[in-house]
BAKOL-924323 format. One record per residue: residue in one letter; x, y, z of N, C-alpha, C, CB in turn; residue number from 1. Coordinates in Angstrom, 3 decimals. Glycine has a CB too. Example, Ala and Ser with C-alpha at 12.3 -4.5 7.8 and 13.67 -1.06 7.14 Angstrom:
# BAKOL-924323
res|n.px|n.py|n.pz|ca.px|ca.py|ca.pz|c.px|c.py|c.pz|cb.px|cb.py|cb.pz|n
a|13.190|-5.690|7.800|12.300|-4.500|7.800|13.200|-3.300|7.800|11.308|-4.473|9.046|1
s|12.850|-2.250|7.080|13.670|-1.060|7.140|12.900|0.030|7.870|14.084|-0.598|5.725|2
END
This chain:
# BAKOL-924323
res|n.px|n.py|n.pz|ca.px|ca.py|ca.pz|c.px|c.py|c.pz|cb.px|cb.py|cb.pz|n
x|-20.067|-3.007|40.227|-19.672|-2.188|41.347|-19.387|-0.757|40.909|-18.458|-2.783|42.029|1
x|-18.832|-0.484|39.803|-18.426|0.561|39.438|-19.562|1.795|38.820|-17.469|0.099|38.581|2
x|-20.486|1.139|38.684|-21.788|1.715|38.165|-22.699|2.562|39.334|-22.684|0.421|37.575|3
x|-22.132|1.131|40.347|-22.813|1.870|41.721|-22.078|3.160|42.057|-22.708|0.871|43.148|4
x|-21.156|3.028|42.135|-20.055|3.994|42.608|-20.435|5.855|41.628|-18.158|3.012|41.999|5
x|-20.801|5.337|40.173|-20.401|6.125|39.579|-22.204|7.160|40.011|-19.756|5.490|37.938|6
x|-23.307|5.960|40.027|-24.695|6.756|40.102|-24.152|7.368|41.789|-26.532|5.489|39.979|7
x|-23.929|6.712|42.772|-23.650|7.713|43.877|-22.572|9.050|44.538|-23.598|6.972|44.559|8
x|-21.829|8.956|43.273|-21.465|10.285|42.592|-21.887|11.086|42.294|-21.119|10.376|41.870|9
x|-23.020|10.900|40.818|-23.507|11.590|40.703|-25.215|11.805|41.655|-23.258|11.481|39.497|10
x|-25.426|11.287|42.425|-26.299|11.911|43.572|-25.812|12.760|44.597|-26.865|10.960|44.279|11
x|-24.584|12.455|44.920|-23.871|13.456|45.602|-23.841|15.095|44.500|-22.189|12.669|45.920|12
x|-23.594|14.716|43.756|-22.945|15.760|42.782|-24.408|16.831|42.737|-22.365|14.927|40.958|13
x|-25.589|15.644|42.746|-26.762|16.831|42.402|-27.006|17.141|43.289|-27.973|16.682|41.770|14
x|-27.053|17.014|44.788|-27.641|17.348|46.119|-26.958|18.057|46.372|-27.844|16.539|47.113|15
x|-25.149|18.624|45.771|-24.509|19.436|46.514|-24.336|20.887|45.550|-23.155|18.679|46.998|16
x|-24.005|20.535|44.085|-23.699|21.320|43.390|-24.788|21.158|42.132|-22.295|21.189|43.207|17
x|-26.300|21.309|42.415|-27.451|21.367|41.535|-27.009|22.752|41.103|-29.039|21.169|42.213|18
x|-26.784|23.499|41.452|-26.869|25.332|40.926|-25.987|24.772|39.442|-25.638|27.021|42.344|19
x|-24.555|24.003|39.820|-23.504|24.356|38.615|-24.474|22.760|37.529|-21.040|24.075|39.294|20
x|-25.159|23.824|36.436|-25.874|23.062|35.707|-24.929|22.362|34.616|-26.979|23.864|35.172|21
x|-23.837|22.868|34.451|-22.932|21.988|33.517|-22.203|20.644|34.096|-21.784|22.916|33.009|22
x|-21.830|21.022|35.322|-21.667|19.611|35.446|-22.319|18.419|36.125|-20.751|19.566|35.799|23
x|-23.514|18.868|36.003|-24.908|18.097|36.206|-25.221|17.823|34.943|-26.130|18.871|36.923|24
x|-24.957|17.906|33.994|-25.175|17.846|32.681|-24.276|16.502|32.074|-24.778|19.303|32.061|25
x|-23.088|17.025|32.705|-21.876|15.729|32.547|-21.889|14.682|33.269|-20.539|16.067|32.818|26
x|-22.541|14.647|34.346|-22.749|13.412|34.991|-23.978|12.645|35.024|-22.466|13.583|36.131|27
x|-24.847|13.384|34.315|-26.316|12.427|34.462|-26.342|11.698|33.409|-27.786|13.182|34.504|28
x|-26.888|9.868|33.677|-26.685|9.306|32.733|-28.347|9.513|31.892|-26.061|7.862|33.170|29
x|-27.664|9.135|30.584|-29.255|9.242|29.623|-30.138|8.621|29.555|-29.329|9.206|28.483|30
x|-31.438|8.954|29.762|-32.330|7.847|29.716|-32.322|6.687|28.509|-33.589|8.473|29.733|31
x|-32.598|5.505|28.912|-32.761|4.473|28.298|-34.034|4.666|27.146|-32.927|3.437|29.355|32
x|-34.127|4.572|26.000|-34.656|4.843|24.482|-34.797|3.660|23.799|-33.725|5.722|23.603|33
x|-36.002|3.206|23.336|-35.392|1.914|22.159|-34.906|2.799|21.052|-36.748|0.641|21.409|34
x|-34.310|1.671|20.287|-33.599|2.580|19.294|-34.478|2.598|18.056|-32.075|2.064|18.926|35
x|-33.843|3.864|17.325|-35.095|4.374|15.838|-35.750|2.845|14.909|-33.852|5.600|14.187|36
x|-36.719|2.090|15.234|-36.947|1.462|14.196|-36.861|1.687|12.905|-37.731|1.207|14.304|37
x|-36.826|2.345|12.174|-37.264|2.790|10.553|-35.461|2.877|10.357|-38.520|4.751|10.227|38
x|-34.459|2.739|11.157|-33.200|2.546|10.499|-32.739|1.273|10.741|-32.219|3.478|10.876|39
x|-33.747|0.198|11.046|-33.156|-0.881|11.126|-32.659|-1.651|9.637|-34.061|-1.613|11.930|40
x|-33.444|-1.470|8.716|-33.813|-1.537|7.301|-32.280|-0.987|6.652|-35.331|-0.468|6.908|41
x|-32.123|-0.075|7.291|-30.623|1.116|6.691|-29.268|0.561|7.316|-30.743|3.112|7.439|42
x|-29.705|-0.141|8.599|-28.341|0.130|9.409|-28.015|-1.642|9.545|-28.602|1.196|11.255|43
x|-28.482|-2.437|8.873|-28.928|-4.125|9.341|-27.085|-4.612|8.175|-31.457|-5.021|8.297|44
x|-27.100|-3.944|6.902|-26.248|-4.238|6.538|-24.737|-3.666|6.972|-26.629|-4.177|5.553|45
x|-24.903|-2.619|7.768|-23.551|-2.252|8.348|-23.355|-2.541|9.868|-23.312|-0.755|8.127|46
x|-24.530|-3.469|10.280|-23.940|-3.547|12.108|-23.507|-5.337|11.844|-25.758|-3.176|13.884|47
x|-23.625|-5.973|10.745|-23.146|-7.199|10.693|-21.751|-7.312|10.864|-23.503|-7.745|9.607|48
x|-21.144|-6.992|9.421|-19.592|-6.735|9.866|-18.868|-5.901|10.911|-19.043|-6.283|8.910|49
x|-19.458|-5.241|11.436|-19.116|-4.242|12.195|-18.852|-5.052|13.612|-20.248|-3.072|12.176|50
x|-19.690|-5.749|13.982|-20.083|-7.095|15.106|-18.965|-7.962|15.104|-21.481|-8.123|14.670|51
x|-18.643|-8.771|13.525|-18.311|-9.496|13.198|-16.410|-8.695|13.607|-19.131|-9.900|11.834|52
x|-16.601|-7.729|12.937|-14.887|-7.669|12.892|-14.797|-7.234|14.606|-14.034|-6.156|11.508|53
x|-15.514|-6.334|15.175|-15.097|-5.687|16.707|-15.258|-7.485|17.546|-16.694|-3.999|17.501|54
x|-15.643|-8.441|17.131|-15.670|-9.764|17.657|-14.296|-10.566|17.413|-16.862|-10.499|17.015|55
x|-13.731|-10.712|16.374|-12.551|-10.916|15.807|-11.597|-10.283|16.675|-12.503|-10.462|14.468|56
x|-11.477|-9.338|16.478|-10.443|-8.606|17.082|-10.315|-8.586|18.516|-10.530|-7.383|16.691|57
x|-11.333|-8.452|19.242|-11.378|-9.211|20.712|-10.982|-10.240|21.124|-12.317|-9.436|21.122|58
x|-11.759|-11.103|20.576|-10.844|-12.318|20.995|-9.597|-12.745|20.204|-11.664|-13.504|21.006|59
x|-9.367|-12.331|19.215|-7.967|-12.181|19.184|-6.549|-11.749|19.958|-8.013|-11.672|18.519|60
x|-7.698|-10.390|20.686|-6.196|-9.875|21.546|-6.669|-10.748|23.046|-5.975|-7.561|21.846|61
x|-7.725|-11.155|23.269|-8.031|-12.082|24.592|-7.357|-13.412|23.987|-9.922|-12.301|25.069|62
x|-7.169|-13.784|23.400|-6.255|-15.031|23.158|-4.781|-14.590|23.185|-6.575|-15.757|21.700|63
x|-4.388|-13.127|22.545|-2.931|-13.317|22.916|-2.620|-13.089|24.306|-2.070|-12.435|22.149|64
x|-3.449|-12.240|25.106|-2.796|-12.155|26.372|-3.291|-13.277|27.178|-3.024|-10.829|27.057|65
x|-4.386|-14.098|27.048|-4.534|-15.096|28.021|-2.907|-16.451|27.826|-6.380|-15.835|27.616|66
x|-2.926|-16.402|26.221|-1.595|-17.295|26.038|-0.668|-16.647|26.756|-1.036|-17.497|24.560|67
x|0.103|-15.567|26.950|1.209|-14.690|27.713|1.221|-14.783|29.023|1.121|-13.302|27.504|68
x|-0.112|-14.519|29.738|-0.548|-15.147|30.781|-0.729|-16.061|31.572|-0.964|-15.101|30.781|69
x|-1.156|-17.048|30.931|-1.542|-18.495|31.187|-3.181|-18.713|31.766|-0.419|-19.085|32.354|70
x|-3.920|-17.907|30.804|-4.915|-17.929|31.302|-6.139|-18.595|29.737|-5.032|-16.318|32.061|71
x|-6.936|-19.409|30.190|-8.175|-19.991|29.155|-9.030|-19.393|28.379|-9.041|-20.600|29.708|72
x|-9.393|-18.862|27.144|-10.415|-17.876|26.793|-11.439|-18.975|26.220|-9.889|-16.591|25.660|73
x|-12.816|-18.296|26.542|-13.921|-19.212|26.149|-14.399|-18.112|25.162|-15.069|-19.800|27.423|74
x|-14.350|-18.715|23.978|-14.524|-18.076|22.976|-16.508|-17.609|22.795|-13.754|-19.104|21.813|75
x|-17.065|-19.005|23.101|-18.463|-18.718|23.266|-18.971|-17.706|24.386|-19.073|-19.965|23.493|76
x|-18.067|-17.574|25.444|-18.510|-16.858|26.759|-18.352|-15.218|26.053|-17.296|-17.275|28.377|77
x|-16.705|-15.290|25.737|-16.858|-13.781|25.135|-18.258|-13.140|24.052|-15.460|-13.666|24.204|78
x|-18.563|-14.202|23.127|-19.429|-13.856|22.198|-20.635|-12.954|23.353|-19.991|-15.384|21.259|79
x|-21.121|-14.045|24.219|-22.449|-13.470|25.021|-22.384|-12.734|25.398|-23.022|-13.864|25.864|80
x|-21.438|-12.403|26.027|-20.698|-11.246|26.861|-20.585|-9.772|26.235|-19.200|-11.709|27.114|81
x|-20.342|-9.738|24.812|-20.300|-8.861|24.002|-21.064|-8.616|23.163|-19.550|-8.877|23.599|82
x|-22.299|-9.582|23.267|-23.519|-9.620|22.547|-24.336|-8.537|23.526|-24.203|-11.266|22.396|83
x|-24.169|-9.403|24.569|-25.413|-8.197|25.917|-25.039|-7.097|26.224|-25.673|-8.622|27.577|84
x|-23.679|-6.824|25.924|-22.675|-5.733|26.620|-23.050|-4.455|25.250|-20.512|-6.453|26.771|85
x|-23.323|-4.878|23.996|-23.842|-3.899|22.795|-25.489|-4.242|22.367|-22.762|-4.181|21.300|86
x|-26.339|-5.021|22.953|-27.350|-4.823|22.906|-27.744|-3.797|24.199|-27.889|-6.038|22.739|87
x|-27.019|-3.971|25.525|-27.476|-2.841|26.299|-27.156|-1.977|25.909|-27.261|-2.708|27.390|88
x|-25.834|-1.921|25.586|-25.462|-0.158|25.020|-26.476|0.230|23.881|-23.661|0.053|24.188|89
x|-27.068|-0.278|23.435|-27.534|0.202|22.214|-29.049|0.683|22.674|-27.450|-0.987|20.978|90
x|-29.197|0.978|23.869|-30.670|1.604|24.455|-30.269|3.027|24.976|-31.429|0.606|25.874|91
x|-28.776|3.452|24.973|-28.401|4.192|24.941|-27.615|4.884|24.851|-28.587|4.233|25.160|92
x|-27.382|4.716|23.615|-26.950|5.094|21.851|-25.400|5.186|22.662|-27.817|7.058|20.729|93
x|-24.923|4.217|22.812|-23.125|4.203|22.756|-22.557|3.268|21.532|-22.391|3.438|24.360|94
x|-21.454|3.680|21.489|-20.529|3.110|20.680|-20.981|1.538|20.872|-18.955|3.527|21.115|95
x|-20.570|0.914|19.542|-19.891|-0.470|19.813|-19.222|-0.749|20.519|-19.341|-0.932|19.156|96
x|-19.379|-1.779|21.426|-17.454|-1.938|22.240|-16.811|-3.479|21.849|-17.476|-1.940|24.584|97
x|-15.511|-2.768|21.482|-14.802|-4.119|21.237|-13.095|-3.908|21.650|-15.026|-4.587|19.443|98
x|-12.638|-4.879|21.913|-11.324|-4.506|22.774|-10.108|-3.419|21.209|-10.350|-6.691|23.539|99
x|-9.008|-3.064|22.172|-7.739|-2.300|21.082|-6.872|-2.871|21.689|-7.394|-0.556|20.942|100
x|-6.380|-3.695|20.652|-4.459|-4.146|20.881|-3.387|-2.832|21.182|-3.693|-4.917|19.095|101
x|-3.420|-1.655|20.839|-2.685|-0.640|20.982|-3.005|-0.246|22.326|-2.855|0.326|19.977|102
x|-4.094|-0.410|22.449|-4.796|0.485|24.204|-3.611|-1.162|25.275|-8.080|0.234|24.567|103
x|-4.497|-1.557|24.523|-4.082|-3.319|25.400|-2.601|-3.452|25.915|-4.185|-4.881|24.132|104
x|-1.788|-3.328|24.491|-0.657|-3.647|24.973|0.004|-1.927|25.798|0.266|-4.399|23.545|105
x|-0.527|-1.411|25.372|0.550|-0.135|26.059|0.097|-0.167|27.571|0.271|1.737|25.316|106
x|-1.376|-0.869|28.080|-1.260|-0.588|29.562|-0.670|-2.250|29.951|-3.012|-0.014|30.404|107
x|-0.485|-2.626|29.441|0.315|-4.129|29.690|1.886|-3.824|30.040|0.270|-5.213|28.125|108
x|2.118|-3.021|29.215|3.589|-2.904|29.340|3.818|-1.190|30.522|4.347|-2.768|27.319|109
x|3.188|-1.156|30.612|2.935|-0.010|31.747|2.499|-0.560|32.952|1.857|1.050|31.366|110
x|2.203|-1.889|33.089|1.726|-3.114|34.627|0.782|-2.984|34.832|2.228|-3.090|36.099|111
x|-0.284|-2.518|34.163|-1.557|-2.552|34.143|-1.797|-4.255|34.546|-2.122|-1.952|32.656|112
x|-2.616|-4.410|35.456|-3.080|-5.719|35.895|-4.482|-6.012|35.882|-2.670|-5.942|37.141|113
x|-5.610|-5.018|35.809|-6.898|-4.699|35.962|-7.667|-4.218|34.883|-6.971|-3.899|36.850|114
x|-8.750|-3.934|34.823|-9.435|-3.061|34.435|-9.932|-1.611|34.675|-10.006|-3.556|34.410|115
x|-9.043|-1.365|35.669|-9.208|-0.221|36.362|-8.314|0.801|35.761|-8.971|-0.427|37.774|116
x|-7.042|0.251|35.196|-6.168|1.365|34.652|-6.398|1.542|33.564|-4.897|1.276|34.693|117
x|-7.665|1.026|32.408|-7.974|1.795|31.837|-9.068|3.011|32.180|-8.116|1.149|31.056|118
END
């Protein structure tokens, strides 16, 4: 939903304010790219652990707050979930994503209930 929201933003944004080219600049998303083959060879030994620990640490902090909660974590569901969620990103070139206990708990203790207040 939020994706929708965010592309009909930015269609508004270009139909009204095309002249101001900077922030047409900031809102258009990037085209989709496969990524550089010839660094797969370079980059194969550092996206393992990299996977491995931003995986760890996720469901780590999804296990402490589902326990606090009272809520079930499916450890296999997260894997897929965060498998497709950085193979898409990776068509256009974003970060890894993997959850932060510091981000986590400070909007927890601020009543964060959603995903929205981050």
């Amino acid at each position: 939903m939020s994706i929708l929201l965010i592309r009909l933003e930015t269609s508004i944004n270009f139909f009204f304010f095309s002249k101001n080219n900077f922030l047409l600049l900031l809102l258009r998303f990037p085209e989709p790219k496969l990524p550089v083959s010839k660094l797969f060879g370079y980059m194969w030994s550092k996206c393992i652990p990299t996977a491995v620990v931003g995986y760890t640490i996720t469901l780590s902090v999804a296990k402490t707050y589902g326990k606090k909660h009272g809520y079930k974590i499916d450890a296999n569901q997260e894997m897929i979930a965060m498998g497709a969620t950085n193979i898409f990103a990776g068509f256009f070139q974003c970060i890894p994503a993997a959850s932060s206990l510091p981000r986590s708990a400070l909007q927890e203790t601020a009543g964060g209930k959603t995903q929205v207040c981050s």
